[in-house]
C-alpha positions in Angstrom: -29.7 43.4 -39.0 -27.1 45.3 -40.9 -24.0 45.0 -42.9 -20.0 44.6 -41.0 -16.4 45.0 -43.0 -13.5 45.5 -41.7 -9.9 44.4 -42.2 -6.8 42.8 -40.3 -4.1 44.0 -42.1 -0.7 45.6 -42.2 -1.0 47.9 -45.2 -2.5 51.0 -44.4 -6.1 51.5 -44.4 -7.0 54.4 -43.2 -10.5 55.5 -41.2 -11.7 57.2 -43.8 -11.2 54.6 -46.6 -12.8 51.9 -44.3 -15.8 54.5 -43.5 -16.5 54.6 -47.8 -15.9 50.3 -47.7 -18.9 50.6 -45.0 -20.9 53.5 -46.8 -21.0 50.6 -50.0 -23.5 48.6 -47.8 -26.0 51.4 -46.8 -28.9 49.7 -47.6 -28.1 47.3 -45.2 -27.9 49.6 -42.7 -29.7 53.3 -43.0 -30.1 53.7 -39.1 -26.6 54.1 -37.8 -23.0 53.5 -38.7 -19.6 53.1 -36.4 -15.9 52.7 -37.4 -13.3 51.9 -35.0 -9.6 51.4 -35.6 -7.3 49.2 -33.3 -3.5 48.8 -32.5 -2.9 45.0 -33.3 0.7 43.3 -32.6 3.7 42.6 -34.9 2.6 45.4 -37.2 -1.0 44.8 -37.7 -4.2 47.0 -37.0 -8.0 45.9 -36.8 -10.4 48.1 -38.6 -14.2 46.8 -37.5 -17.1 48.6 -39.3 -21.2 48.4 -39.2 -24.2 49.8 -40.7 -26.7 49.1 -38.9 -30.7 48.8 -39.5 -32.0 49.1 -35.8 -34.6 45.9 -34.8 -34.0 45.5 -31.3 -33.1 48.1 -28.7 -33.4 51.2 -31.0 -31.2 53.1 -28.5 -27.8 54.1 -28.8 -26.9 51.3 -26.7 -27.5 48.9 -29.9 -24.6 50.7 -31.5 -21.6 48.6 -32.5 -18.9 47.7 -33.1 -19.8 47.0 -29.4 -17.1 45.9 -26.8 -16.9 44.8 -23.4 -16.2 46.9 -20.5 -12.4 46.7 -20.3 -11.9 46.8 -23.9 -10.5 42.9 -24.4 -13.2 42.1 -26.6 -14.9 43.7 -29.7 -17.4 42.6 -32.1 -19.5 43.8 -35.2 -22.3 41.3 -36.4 -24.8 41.3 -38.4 -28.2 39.2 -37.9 -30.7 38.0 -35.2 -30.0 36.0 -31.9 -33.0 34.2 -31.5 -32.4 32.7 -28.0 -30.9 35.8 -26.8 -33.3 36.2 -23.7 -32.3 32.2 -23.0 -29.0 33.2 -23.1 -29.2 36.4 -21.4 -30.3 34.4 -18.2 -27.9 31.7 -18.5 -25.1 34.4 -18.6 -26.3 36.7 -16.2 -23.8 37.7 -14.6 -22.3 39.6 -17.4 -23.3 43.1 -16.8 -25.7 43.9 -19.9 -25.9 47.5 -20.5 -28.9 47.3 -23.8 -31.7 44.9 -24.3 -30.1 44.5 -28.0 -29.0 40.9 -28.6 -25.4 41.9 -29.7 -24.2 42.1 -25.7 -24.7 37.8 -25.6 -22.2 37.8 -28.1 -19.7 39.4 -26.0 -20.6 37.3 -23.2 -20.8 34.7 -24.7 -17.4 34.4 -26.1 -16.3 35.0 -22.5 -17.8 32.3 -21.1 -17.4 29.8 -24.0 -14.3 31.1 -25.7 -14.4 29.7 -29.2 -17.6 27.3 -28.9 -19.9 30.4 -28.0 -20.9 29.8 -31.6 -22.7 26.3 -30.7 -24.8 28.5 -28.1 -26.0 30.9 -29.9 -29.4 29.9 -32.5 -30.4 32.5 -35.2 -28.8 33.9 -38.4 -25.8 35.7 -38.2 -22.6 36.7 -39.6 -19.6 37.7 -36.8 -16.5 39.1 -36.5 -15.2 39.3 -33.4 -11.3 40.0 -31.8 -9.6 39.5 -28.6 -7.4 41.8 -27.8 -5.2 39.4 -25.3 -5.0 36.5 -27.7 -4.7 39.0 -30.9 -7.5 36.0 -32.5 -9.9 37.5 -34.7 -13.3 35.3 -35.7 -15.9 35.2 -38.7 -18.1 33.2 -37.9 -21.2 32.6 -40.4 -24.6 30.9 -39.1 -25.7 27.1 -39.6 -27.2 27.5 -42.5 -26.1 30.3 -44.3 -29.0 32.8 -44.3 -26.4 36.0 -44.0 -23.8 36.0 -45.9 -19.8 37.1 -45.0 -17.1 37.3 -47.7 -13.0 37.7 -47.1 -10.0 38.7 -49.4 -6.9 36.7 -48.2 -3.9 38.3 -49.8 0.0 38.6 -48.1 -0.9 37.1 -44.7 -3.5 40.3 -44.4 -7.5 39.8 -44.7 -10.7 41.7 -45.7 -14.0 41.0 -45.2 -17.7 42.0 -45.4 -21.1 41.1 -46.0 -21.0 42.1 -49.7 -18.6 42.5 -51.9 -18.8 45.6 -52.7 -17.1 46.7 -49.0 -14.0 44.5 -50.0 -13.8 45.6 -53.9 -13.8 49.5 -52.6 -10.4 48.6 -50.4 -7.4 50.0 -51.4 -5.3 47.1 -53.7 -8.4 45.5 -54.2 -7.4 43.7 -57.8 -10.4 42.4 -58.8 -8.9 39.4 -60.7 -12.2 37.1 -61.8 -11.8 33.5 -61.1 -12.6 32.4 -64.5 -12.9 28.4 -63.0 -16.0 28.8 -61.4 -18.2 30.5 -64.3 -19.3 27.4 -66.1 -20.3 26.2 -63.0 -22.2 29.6 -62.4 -24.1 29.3 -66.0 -24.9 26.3 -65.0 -26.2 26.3 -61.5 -27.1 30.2 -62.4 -25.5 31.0 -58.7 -21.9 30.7 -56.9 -22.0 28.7 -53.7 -19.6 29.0 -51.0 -16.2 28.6 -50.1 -15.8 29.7 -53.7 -16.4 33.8 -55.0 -16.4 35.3 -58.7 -13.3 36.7 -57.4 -9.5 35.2 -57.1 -8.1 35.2 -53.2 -11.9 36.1 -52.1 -13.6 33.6 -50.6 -17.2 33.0 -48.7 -17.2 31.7 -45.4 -19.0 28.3 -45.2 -22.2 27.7 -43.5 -21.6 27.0 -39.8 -17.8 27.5 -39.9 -15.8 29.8 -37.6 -12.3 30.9 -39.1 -9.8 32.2 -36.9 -7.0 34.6 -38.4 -4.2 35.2 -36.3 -0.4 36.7 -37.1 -1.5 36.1 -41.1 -2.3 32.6 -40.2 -5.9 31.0 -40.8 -7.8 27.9 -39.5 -10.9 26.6 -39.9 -13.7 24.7 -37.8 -17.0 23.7 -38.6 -19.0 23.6 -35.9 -22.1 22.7 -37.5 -22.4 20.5 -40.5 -25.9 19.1 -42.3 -24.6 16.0 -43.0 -23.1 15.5 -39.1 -26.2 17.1 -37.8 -28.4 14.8 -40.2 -25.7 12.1 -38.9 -26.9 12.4 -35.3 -30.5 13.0 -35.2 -31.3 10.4 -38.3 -30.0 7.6 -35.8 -33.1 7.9 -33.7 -36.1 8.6 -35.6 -39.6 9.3 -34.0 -41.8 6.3 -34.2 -44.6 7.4 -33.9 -46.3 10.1 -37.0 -48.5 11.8 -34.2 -45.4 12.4 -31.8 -43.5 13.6 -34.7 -46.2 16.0 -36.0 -46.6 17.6 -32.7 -43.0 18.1 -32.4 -42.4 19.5 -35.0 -45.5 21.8 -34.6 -44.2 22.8 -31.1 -40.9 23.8 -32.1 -42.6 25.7 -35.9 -44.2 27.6 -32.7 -41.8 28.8 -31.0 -39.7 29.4 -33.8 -41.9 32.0 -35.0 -42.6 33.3 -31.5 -38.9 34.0 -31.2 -39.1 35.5 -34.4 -41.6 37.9 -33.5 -39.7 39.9 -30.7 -38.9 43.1 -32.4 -39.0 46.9 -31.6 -40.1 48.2 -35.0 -43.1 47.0 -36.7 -43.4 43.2 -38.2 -45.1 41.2 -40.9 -45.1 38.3 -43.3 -45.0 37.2 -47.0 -48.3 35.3 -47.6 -48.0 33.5 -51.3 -51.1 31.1 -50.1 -48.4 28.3 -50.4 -47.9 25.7 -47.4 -45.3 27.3 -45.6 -46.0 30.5 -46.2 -49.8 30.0 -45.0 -48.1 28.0 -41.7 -45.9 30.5 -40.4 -48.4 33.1 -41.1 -51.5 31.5 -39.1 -48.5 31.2 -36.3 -47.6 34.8 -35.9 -51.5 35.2 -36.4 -52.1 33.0 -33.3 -49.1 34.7 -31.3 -50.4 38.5 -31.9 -53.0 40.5 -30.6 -53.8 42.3 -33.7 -54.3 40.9 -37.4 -50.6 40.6 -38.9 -49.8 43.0 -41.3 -49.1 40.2 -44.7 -48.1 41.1 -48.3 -48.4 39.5 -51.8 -47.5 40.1 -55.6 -49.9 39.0 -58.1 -49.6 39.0 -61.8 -51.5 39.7 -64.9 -50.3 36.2 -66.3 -52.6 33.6 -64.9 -49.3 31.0 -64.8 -47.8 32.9 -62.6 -50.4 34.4 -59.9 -50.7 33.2 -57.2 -52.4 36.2 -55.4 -56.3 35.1 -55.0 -55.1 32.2 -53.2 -53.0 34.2 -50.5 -56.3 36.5 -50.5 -58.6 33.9 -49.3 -55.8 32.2 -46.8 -55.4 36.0 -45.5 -59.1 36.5 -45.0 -59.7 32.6 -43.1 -56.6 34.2 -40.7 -58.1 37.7 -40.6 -54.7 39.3 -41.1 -54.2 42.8 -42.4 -53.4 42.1 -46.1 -51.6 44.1 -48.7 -51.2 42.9 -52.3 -49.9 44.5 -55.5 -50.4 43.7 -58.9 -47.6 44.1 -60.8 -47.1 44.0 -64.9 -44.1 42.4 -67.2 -42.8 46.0 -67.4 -42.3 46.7 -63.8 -40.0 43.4 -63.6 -38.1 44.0 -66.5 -37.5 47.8 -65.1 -35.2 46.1 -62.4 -33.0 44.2 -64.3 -30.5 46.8 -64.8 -30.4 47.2 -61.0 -29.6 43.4 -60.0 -25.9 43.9 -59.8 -26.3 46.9 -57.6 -27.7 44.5 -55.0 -26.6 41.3 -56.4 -22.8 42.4 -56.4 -22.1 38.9 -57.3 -23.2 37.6 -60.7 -26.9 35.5 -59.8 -29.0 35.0 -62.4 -32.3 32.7 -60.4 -35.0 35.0 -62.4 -37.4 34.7 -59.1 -34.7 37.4 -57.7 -37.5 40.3 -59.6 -40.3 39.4 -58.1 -39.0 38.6 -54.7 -37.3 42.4 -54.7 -40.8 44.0 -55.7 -42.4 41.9 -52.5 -39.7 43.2 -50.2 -40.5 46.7 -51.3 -44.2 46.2 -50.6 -43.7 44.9 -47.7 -40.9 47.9 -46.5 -43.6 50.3 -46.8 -45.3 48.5 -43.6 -43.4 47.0 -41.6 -38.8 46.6 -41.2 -39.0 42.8 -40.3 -40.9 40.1 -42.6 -41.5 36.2 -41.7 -41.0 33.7 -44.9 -41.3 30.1 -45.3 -38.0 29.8 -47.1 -36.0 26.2 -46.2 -39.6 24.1 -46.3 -39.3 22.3 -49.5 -35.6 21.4 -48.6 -36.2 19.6 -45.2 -39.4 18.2 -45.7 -39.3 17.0 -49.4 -41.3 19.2 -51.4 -39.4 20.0 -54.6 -40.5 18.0 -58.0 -37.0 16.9 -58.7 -37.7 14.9 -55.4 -40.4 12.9 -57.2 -37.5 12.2 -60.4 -34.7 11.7 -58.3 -37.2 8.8 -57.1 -37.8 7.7 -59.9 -34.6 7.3 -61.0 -33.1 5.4 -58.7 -35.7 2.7 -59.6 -34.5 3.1 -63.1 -30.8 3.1 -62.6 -30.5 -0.9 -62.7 -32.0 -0.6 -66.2 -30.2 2.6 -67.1 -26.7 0.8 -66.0 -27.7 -1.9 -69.0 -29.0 0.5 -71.5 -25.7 3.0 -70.7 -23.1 -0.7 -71.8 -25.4 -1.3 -75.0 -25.8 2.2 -75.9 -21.7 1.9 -76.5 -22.4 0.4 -79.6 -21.1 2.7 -82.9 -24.3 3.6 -84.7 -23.2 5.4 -87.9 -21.6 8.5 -87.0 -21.8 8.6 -83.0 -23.6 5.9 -80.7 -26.6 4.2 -80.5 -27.1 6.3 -77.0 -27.1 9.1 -78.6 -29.9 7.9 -80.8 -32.3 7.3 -77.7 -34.8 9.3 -76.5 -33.2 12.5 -74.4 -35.2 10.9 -70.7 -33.5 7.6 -71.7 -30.1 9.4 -72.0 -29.9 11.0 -69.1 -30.7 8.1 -66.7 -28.2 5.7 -68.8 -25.6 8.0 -68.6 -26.2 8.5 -64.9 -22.5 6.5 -63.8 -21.2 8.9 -61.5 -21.9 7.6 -57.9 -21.1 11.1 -57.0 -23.5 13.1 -58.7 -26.5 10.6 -59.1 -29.4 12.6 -58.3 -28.1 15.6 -60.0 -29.5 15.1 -64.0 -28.7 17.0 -67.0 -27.9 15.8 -70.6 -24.1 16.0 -71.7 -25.2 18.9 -74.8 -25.9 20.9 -72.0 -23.2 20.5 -69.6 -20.7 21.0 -72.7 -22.0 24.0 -73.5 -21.7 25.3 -70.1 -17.8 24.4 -70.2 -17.7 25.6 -73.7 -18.3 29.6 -73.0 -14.6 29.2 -71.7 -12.6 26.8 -73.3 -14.7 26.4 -76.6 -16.1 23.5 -77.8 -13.1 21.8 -80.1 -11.0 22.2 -77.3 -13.8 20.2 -74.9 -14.2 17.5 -77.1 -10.8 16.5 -77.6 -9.9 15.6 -74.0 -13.5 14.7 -72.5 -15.1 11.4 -72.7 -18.8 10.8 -72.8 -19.2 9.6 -69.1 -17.2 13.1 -68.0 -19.7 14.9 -70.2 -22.8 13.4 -67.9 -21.0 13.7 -65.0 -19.8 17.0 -64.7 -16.3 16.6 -63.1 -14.2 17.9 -65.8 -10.8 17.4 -63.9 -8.5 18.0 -66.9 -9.5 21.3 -67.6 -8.8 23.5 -64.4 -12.7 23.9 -64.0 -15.1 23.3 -61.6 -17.4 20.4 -62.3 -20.7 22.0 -62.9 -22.4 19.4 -60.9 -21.2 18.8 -57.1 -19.3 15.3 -57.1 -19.9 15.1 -53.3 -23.0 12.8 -53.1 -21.1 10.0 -51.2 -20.0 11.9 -48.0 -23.7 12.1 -46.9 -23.3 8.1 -46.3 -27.3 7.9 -47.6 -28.6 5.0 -49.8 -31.9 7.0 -50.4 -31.4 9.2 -53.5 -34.5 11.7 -52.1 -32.7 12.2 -48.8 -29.2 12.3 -50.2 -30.5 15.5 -52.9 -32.6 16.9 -49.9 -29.0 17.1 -47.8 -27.4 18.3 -51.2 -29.6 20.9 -51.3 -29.3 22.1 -47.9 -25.3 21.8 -48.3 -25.4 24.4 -51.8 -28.9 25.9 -53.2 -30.5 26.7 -50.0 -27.3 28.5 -48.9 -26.4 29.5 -52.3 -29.9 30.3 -53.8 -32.7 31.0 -52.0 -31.0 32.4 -49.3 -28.8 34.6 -51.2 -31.8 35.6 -53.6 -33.4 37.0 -50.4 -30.9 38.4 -48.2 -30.0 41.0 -51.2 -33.3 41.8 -52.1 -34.9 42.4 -48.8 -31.6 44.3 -47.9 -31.9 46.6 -51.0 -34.8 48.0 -49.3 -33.5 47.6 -46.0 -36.0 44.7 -44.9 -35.0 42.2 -42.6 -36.4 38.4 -43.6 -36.9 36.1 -40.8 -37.5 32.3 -41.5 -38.7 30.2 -38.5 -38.2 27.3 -40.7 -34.7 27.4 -40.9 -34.1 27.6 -36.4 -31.9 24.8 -35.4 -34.1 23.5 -33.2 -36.5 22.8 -36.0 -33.9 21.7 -38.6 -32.6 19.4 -36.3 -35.5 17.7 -35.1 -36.8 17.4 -39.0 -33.8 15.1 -39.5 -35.4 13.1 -36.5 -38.8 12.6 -38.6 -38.9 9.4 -40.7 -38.6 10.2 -44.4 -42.0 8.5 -45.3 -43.2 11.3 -42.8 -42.3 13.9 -45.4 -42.4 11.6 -48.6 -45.9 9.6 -48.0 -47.3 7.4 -50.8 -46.1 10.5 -53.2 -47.2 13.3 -50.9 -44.3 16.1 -50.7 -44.3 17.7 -47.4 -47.0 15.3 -45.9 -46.2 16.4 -42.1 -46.1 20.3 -43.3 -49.0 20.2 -44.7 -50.8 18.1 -42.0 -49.8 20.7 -39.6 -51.3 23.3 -42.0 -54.6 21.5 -42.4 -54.8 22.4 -38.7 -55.3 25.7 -39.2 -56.0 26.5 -42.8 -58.9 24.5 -45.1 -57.3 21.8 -47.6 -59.4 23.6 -50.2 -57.7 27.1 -50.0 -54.0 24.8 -49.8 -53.9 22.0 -52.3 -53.4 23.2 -55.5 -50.2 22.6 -58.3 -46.8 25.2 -57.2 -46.8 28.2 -59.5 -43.3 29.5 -58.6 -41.6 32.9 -59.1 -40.7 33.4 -62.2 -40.1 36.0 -65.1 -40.4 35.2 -68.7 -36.7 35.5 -69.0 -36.6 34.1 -72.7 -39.2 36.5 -73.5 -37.1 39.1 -73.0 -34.1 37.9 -74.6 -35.6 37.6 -78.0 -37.4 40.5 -76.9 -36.3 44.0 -75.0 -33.1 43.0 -73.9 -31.8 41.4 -77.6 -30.1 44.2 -78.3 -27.4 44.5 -75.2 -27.7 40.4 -75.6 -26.3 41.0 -78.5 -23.5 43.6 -77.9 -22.3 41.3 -74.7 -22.1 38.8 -77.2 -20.0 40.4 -80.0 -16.7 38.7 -80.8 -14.7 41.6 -80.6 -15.9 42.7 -77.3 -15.3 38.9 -75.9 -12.1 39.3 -77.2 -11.1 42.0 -75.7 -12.7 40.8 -72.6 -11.0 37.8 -72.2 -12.7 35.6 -70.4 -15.0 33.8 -72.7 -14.2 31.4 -75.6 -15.2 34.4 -78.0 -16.0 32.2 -81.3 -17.9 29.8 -79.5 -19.8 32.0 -77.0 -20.8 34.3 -80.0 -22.1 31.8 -82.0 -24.0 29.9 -79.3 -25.9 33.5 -78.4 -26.3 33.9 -82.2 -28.3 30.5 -82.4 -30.0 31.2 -79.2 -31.1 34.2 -80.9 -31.9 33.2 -84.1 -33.2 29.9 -84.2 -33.9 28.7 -80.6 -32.5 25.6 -82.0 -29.8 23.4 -83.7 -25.7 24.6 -83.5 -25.2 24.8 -79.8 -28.1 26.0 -78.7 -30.5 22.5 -78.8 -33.6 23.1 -76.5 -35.8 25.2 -74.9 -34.0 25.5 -71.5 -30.8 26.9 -73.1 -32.3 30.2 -72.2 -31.4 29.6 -68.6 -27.3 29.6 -69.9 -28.0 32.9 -72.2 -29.8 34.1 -69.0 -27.0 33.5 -66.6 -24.5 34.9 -69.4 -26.4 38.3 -69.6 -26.5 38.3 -65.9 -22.6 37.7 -65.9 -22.6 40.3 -68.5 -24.6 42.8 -67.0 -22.5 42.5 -63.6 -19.1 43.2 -65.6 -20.5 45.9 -66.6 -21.3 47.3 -63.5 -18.2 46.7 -61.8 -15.5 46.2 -64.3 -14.2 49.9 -63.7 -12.8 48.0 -60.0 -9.9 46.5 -62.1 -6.5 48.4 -61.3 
């Protein structure tokens, strides 16, 4: 686990200023650090850098960037390979110097060539060059657990875990892609290809790129909706083969995940998953697993005595901390430290105050993270249901709702449910709801209101895919290329395709790495996403049971009594403190004059929607309770600027 940069690149970067683009990503990486230069062709040279956070083979053997024997090849990665001992056997004649997993890499590629990526199981992000072809990879895992950015600019490129490595290179012009933020306030994260910043992309979950002479392909070479494709065609008949399948493979998914050379433990909330992959490792380890929990003064939110009893029934060494509204709201101001990206999923507090419980322990933790996606368990699963049963009847309510009323429609006169699923047109977006106030708005911090309502029609407003303005549609008008009638599995494989990878994923990769934990989720092995597309949907979905199979497998091991209970989530009482603690700099990110001068937000509009927010937590363009989550993901926006504004030249 660790953080890579590096750069292929004719303008001159010198050792030194790559060695402060690699010192950004410490945290990644306290243990050990290389830099290496190379010579390329036609005027190019390779810089390759790593910091790295030792995990297996602790030796100086482990140290990268790592090449082969003759030099040809060199690579700096970041992540686990999970199969590594597989693969160590099946390329055994290669001759492996460290019991790291870096060294399959290497011998992989020489073997394989390009496709050593379909070999290799586990999370990772690559970079990787060939000296005789002058080809230089990045290649990011499946499903996106670690993350790898790149700058494209004049045939040269720049890349890094973070991107603060990229934003400390020299030229580095920081130019914001103003397109993408109404997306961002509304989905309150940025999924890849896309970045907050012009010419700086994300590499795609299971794609390779290949940069060569200032020219770039692409290749995906693992896809959810060809992977789903494939395995969906033959489902398991039978629930009891399924369940022990898919136990088998949970099992060895967390066995893998186990081999370490520093100590290693789990995050226990007393949910399903979480409960699962901990009474795994329990079951695989000779001593009680070391497992940690937050619990909160609010009763809404803890969850605590419920991972205390599931720790006690699995006798596992258990930690848990109690922590107060204060102690969250102390690490807001840090968020853009870690999250060098503007995020604004609240759940990021809490989960960083785990990770640093949990760092005092152990350097590796297990999660359940990717269970609600692949086996159903989400609530919007239950509505998207719902909805499609309603959509017949929405489709006739949607043509008489077209008749004038007054001033406006007599849809807009309905109840808001009744809106929402008789506007729902778009075969794109169908499973993806939100009323047309609220989508507007989003838009509107940018191009202000008057300007949005002159051009856009009220189908555009439900859908999302505001073509005419140069924006990104806040919603993802992709729905049809998954080829599924089913609107549960279609928002499942949506989910997988941008909030897994985009979200949860990203909301715990920077906050473990900020205290230089590595997260491990057996969930999310290939092996076990692949097979789970294998399992009938009514195995997953039964009779209105989210995550039926999951939780029959946890049954198994753990009584129903200390399991079954509603989902509390992470949150923070984000509103709270806008009205409260954090009104004032609210405020001041809010003022016209500083939008102004700014220049990236519709000032008169964005002002006065904070204003209402503020004031009235209703009416003017601020309708409704959940309008906190757009002020939230404008602070967050706000707050990041102001961290890292000083980068524009």
């Amino acid at each position: 686990m660790c953080g890579i940069c590096g750069y292929i690149s004719r303008n001159r970067i010198t050792e030194d200023e790559l060695r402060a683009m690699n010192d950004t990503m410490i945290h990644r990486g306290p243990d050990d650090n290389g830099v290496e230069l190379y010579p390329g062709k036609n005027g190019y040279t390779i810089g390759f850098a790593q910091r790295r956070l030792s995990i297996l083979d602790l030796s100086p053997l482990g140290h990268q960037p790592m090449s082969t024997e003759d030099g040809r090849i060199s690579v700096v990665f970041n992540g686990e390979i999970y199969n590594f001992l597989e693969l160590k056997e099946e390329l055994k004649g290669y001759p492996f110097k460290s019991t790291c997993d870096t060294e399959v890499i290497l011998a992989g590629y020489l073997k394989w060539g390009a496709d050593f990526a379909d070999h290799i199981h586990g999370m990772f992000a690559i970079a990787l060059y060939d000296r005789e072809t002058e080809d230089i990879y990045l290649v990011r895992d499946r499903i996106g657990k670690k993350p790898l950015y790149y700058w494209l600019e004049d045939e040269n490129i720049v890349f890094g875990s973070e991107l603060k490595p990229i934003m400390k290179c020299p030229g580095f012009n920081a130019d914001i892609r103003k397109s993408i933020i109404p997306r961002y306030l509304y989905q309150q994260y940025i999924n890849a290809p896309e970045s907050i910043f012009e010419n700086v992309w994300q590499v795609e979950p299971g794609q390779m790129i290949v940069f060569n002479n200032g020219k770039l392909t692409k290749k995906k070479y693992w896809d959810v909706k060809k992977a789903y494709k494939e395995r969906s065609a033959s489902q398991i008949s039978s629930y009891e083969e399924a369940k022990e399948g898919l136990k088998s493979r949970l099992k060895k998914s967390v066995a893998d995940r186990m081999i370490a050379d520093v100590p290693l433990g789990a995050f226990l909330s007393g949910g399903y998953d979480s409960s699962l992959i901990t009474a795994f490792a329990q079951e695989n380890s000779d001593s009680p697993v070391k497992t940690f929990s937050i619990g909160f003064n609010v009763p809404e939110y803890n969850e605590a005595e419920f991972a205390k009893r599931v720790a006690k029934h699995l006798g596992t060494d258990h930690t848990e901390l109690y922590i107060d509204e204060s102690e969250m709201l102390d690490l807001v101001e840090s968020i853009p430290d870690y999250y060098d990206e503007p995020f604004a999923d609240e759940s990021e507090i809490p989960t960083m105050l785990v990770c640093k419980l949990a760092r005092e322990k152990v350097t590796v933790a297990l999660s359940g993270d990717g269970g609600d996606e692949f086996f159903c368990g989400y609530n919007i699963y239950e509505n998207v249901a719902q909805a499609q049963k309603l959509d017949m009847a929405g489709g006739i309510v949607n043509g008489i709702g077209q008749i004038p009323m007054g001033d406006s429609k007599l849809l807009n006169k309905l109840p808001f449910r009744v809106q929402v699923v008789a506007g729902n047109r778009d075969p794109e977006t169908k499973t993806q709801f939100s009323s047309p106030s609220y989508i507007l708005s989003a838009h509107a911090f940018i191009t202000g209101k008057e300007a949005m309502d002159e051009r856009l029609t009220y189908e555009q407003y439900m859908s999302g895919a505001f073509g005419p303005t140069g924006l990104f549609p806040c919603k993802y008008p992709i729905e049809s290329s998954y080829e599924v009638a089913d609107w549960q599995i279609r928002r499942m494989l949506l989910d997988m395709d941008t909030y897994l990878p985009g979200d949860i994923l990203v909301k715990m990769d920077r906050a473990s790495m900020k205290y230089s934990l590595e997260c491990r989720c057996p969930i999310m092995d290939t092996e076990v996403m692949e097979y789970s597309f294998s399992i009938p949907h009514n195995f997953k979905f039964a009779d209105g049971d989210k995550k039926h199979i999951l939780k029959d497998i946890a049954y198994d091991y753990i009584p129903r009594d200390l399991l079954d209970r509603p989902k509390k989530g992470f949150g923070c009482p984000t509103d709270t403190w806008l009205r409260g603690p954090l009104r004032d700099k609210l405020i001041d990110y809010s003022d016209v004059n500083f939008l102004k001068n700014q220049g990236i937000f519709d000032a008169d509009y964005t002002s006065r929607f904070i204003r209402n927010y503020l004031e009235k937590g209703d009416g003017g363009p601020a309708t409704g309770a959940n309008y906190s989550k757009l002020s939230w993901s404008f602070f967050n926006f706000q707050q990041w600027y102001e961290r890292y504004r000083w980068q524009k030249r």
